[in-house]
N, C-alpha and C positions, 0 to 999 in steps of 0.2 A: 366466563372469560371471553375479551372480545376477540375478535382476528386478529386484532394491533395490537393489545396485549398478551396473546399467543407468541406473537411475533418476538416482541421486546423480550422475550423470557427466554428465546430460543437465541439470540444474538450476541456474540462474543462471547463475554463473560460476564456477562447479566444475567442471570442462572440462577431461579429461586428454585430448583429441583431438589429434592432428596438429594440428591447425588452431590449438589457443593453443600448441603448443609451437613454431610456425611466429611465431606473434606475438611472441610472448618473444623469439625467436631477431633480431626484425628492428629491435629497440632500437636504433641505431649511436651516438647522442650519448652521450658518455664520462661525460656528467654526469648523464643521466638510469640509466645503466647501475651506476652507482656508489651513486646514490639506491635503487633499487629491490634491489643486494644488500645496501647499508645495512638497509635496510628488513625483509630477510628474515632478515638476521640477527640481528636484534635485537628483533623481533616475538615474540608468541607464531602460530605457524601456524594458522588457522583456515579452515573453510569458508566459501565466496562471498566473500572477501577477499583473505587474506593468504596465498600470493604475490601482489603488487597488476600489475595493467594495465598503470598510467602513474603519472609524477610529474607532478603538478598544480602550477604558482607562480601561476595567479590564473585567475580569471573575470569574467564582464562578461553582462549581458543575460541570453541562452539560452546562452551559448558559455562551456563552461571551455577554459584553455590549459597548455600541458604544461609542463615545465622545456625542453625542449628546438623549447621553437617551434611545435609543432602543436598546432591549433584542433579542439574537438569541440563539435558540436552538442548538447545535452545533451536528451535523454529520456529517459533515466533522473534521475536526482539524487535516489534514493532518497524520491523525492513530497516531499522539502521544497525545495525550488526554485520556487513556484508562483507565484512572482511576481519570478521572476528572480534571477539574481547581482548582487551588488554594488546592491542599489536603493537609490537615493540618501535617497529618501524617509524609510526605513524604516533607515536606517545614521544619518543627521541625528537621528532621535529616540529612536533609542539610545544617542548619542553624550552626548544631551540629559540622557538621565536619569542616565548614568555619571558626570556631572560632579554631580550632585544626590547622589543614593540608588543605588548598586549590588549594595548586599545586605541583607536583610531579614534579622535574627536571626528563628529560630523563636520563638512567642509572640507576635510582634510581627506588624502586619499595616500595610500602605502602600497609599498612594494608587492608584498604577497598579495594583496587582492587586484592588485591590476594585471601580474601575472597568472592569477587563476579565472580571472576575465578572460585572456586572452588563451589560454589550454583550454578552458570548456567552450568558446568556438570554432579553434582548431579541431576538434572533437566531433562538430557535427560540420567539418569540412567547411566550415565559416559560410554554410546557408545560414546559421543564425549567430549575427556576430556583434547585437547590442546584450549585453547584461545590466542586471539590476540582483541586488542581493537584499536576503532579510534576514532575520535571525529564526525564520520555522515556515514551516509550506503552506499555515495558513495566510500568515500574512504577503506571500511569495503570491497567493491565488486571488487575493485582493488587492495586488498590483496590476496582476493582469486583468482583471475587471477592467478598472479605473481606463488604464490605456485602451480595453476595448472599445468605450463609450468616446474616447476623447478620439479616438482615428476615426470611426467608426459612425458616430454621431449617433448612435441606435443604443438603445439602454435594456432591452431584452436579451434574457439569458436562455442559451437550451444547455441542458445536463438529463442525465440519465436517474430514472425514479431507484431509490435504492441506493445512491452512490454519494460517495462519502469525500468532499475537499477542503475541510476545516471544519474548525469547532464555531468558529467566530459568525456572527449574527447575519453576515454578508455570503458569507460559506458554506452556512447552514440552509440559506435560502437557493442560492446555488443548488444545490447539493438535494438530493432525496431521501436520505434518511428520518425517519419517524423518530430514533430513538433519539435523533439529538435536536429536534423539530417541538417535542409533544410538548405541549402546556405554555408556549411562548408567545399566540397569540401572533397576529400578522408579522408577516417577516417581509424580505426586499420586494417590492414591485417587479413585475416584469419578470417574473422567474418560471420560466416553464421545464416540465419535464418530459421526458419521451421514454418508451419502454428499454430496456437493458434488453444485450442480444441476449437469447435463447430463455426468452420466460415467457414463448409465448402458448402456453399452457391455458387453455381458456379462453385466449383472447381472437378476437375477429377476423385475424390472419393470421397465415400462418408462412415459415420461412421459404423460400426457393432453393432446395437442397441441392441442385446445377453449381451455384455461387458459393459454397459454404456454407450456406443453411439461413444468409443473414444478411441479404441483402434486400429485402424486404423490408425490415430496417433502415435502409438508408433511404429506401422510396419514401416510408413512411416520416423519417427527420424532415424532407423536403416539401412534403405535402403540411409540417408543421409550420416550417419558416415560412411558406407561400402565405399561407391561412392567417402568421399570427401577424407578420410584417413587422418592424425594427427592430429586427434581430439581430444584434452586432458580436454574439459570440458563441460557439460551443465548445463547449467544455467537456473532455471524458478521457479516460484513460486508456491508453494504448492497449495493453491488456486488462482487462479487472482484475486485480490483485486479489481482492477481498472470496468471489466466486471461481476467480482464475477460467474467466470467457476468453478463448484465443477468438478473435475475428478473421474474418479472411483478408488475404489481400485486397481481393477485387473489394471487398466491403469498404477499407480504410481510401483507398486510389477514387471510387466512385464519393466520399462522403467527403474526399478535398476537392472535385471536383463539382458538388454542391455550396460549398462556401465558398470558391472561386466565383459562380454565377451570382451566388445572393448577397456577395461582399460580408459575410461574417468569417470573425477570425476565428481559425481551428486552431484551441486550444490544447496540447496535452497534458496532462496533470502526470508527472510519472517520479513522483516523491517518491512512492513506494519501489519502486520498481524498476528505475534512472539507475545508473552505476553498475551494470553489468547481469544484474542480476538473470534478463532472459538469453544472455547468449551474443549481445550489443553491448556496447557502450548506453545505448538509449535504446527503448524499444522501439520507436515509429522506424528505426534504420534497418528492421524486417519488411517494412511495407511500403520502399521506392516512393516515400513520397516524403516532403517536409510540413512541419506545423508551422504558423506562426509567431508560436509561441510554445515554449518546452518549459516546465514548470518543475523543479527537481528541489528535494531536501532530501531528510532521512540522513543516507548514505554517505550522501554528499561532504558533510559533517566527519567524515571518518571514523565514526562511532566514539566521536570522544567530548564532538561540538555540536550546538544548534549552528545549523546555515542549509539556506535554503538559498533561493536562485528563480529568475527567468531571463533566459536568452531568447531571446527574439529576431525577426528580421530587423535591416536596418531602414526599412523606412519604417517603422513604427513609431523611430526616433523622432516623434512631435508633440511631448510634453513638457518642455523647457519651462512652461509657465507655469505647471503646477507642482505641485511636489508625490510624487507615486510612492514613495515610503517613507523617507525621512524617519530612519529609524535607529534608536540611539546605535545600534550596535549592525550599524548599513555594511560598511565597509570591514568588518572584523578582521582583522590579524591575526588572529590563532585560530576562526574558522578556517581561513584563508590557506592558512599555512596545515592544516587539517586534511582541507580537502585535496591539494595541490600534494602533500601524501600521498593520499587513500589512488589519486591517481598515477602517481609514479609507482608506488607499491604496484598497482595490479598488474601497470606495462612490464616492468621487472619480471615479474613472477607467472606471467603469461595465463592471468587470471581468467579471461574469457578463454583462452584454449580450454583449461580443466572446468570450465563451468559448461562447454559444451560435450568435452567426455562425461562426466558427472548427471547432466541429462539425459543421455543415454542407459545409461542404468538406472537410475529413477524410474523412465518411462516403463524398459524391461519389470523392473519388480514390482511397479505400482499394475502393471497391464497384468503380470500372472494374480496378481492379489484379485484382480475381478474376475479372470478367468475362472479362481475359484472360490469366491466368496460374493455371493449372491447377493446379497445386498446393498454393495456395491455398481450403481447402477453406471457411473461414470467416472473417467479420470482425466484431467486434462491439465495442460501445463507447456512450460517452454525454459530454459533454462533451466534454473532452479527455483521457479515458481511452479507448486503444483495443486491441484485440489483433486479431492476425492469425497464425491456425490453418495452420499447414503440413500436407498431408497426401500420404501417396503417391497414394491412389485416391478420391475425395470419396465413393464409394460404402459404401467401407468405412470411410472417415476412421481408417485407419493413420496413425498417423504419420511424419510425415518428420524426425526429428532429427536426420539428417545437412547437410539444408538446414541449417536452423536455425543448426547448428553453424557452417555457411560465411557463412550470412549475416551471423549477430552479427560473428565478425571483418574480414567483408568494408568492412560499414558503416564499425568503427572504425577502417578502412584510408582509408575515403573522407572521414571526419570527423564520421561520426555516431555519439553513445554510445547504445545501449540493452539492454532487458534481454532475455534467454529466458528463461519459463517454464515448467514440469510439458515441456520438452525439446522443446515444437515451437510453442510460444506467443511472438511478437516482441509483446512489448510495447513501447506506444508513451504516454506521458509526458511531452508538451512541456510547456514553461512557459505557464499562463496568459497568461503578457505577449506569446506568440510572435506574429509577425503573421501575415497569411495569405502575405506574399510568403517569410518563413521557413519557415512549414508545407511549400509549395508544394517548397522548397530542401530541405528535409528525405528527403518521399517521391518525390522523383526521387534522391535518393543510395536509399535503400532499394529502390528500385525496378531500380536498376541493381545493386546487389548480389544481390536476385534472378535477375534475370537471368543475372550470372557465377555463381551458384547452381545455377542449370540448365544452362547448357552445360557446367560442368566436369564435372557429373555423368554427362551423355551423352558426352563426349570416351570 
């Protein structure tokens, strides 16, 4: 097996292990067994999907449930879940506008989405107060290309090796991921990558632990721009969702004051991660500085629509002559009416208060979990974004993806759905709305799959 197929096998739910074909095999309801080879046969097969898990007939709260009766705690939900399944709130007033207005012809522009233009720049205090809207974050990340190149005159892209901003051919090139790269043969021009903070394991530098450990990093982005020259955009995400890398301030403040010198626009990608989830409204508004561009789906959606988004400064406003999305479903009214919801609901309910009590005990139970489970070589996190780093030797910080592998299916044996990634990262993604006697329910199921983690391993 090569290293990039090592890789690919450790990633999501791409898992040819014993251990998912142990899962598959323990399906027994006739109904959901029937569903799932419905489903595979009639799919097109794809990576981190299709063969699927489980058959889902509904959700409620934190908890999806299956066709055949079993309840999962959800931490994953792909980051649009942030304010729960099924919320009343937010289904009422979409319900509302569906009997009104449900679709917006292109040319035409409506009520709910000019006033959700105008609340998500009030939001980031109207330093970014053009919008443009789509129907999902890939095509949201492929608008902002487009206007990078046309303000910008420079058609070279920097993004992070490893990092994930659509599925789409333009996104994909962007973007550093292998698994959704392999077998495609040339992708866009002008697509460079630079190393993600803290993987520099191996490689020819190493961090300034004075700065947060990762500003080395930003020396190194500048010595790429200088080197590669028409660079008109970088792209990355305010936190890494996926690893869940908190950067430091001074890292984010020094890496906008490198694309202030070289004229490329700093992108942030924060579909996953936008709408409260670190303890912000948006995550860049931890680190005293603005992007030019804020790129949000998911969440944004209310968990009931596709809608994605980019707000921007207003002088970016110089594409009158081309067209940046045109897309049937640009202006959506019941996205619209969705997301302008999910954000009145959270002011209501004082949603970033309890998201930042809620990280605080997270942080508490996830910190004693390493304190005494060795394997555990890291925890990090910010709101209720969290990851926890498996390692065989904390010395070496090897990885352990054979943990990993046992724990993901263990949890979802116990009731709890969540993700792995880069093959020894449990990421952890409750819903905003979780309480702490939920959180509390959560990582005692994780904690005990742990544990059958390490005794099977010592057996």
């Amino acid at each position: 097996m090569t290293n990039r197929e090592g890789y690919l096998h450790t990633e999501g739910d791409l898992n040819l292990s014993e251990n998912r074909q142990k899962w598959n095999q323990q399906h027994s309801d006739l109904s959901t067994q029937a569903a799932l080879k419905a489903d595979a046969d009639h799919f097109l097969h794809q990576a981190l999907s299709t063969p699927c898990l489980d058959v889902l007939d509904s959700a409620d709260g934190i908890r999806i449930h299956s066709l055949s009766g079993k309840s999962y705690i959800d931490f994953h939900g792909n980051n649009v879940h942030q304010l729960g399944y099924h919320n009343e709130f937010i289904i009422a007033r979409v319900k509302e506008q569906l009997d009104k207005l449900a679709f917006s012809p292109r040319r035409y522009t409506n009520i709910p989405a000019i006033t959700l233009a105008q609340r998500l720049s009030a939001l980031t205090n109207h330093a970014l107060s053009r919008v443009l809207f789509a129907p999902g974050g890939t095509s949201a990340i492929a608008m902002a290309l487009k206007l990078a190149r046309i303000y910008t005159g420079k058609f070279k892209t920097v993004a992070m090796y490893d990092s994930f901003h659509g599925a789409s051919m333009d996104s994909i090139s962007l973007g550093g991921e292998y698994v959704f790269q392999q077998g495609l043969g040339p992708l866009m021009a002008g697509s460079i990558h630079i190393p993600p903070i803290d993987t520099y394991r191996g490689m020819w530098f190493k961090p300034d632990d004075e700065n947060g450990g990762d500003m080395a990093y930003a020396d190194y982005l500048e010595y790429v721009i200088e080197k590669e020259g028409d660079v008109g955009i970088l792209v990355a995400e305010t936190i890494r969702s996926t690893t869940v890398h908190v950067p430091s301030k001074a890292y984010w403040q020094r890496v906008r004051e490198i694309c202030n010198k070289h004229g490329v626009l700093l992108v942030f990608d924060e579909i996953p991660i936008g709408m409260g989830r670190t303890g912000e409204m948006f995550a860049y508004q931890h680190y005293g500085i603005v992007p030019d561009i804020l790129v949000l789906g998911k969440g944004l959606g209310g968990g009931i629509m596709p809608m994605a988004a980019i707000v921007c400064k207003d002088e970016l406003n110089v594409a009158a002559q081309v067209s940046l999305g045109h897309f049937t479903h640009e202006k959506s009214p019941l996205g619209s009416a969705a997301a302008l919801a999910a954000i009145d609901y959270m002011e209501a309910n004082n949603t970033l208060g309890h998201v930042a009590k809620a990280a605080g005990f997270m942080e508490k139970r996830l910190l004693d979990l390493k304190q005494r489970i060795s394997i555990i070589g890291d925890v990090r996190g910010k709101g209720l974004l969290w990851g926890v780093e498996l390692v065989k030797d904390r010395k070496t910080k090897e990885k352990d993806t054979r943990s990993a592998d046992k724990i993901l299916y263990k949890c979802l044996e116990l009731g709890l759905s969540l993700k792995v990634s880069d093959g020894n990262v449990i990421c952890l993604y409750p819903p905003l709305i979780s309480s702490i006697e939920e959180l509390d329910e959560a990582i005692n199921i994780l904690e005990q799959a742990i544990t059958y983690a390490i005794d099977d391993t010592t057996e």
